[in-house]
N, C-alpha and C positions, 0 to 999 in steps of 0.2 A: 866829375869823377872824384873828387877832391872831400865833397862830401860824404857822398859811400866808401870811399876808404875811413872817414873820422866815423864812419856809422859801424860797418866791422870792427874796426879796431877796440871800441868802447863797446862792443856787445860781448857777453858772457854766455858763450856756448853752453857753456854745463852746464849751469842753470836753468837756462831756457829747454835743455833737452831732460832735464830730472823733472822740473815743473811739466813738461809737455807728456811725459811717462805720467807722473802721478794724476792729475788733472786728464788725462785717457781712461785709467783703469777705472778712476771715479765716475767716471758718464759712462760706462762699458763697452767706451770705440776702442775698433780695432783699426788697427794702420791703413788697409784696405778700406774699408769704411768712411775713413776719418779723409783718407787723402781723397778718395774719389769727391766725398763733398768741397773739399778745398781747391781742386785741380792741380794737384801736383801726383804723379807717379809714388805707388806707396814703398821704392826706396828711398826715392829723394827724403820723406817722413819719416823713415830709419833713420837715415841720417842726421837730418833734426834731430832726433832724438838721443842720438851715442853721440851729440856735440859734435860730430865734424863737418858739418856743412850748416853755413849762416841762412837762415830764412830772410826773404825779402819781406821788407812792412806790409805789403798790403796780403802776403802769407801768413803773418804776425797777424794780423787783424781778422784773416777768416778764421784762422781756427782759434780765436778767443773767441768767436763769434759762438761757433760751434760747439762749442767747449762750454758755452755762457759764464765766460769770466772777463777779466779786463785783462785787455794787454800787459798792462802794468804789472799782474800778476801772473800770467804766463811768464814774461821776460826776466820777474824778480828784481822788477822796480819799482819798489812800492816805497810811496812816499813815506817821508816821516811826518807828514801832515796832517792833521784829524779834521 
C-alpha cells in the first residue's frame, strides 16, 4: 500500500491528462475507441484525461502502447538523458 500511495503522490495528473488529449487527437482516437482497446469504461478515459483520476501502470502502458509512444512520454517524464 505504501508504495501506491508514493506512486500517486509523485504523479502529475495534468500532464499526463494534456499529454493523453494531445497524443489522442494526433492518432485520431476517440475516448470510445481508445478505452475499449485499453479495457477501461470510456469515462474512467475522461477522467484521465481532465486529471482527476490517477491511471494505474499497466493502463499507463496500454495506452502508450496504442498511442505508440513511450510511457515516459505519455506521463511527462522524460529523461534529461540523450
Amino acid at each position: 500500500m505504501r508504495m501506491a500511495n508514493a506512486y500517486i503522490e509523485n504523479f502529475d495528473k495534468i500532464t499526463f491528462g494534456k499529454n493523453l488529449t494531445e497524443y489522442m487527437a494526433k492518432r485520431g482516437e476517440s475516448i470510445y475507441t481508445l478505452s475499449n482497446k485499453v479495457g477501461v469504461h470510456p469515462s474512467t478515459l475522461h477522467r484521465y484525461k481532465s486529471g482527476s483520476v490517477v491511471p494505474v501502470p499497466l493502463i499507463i502502458s496500454k495506452l502508450a502502447k496504442e498511442l505508440g509512444i513511450t510511457e515516459d512520454l505519455l506521463t511527462g517524464e522524460r529523461s534529461n538523458q540523450k
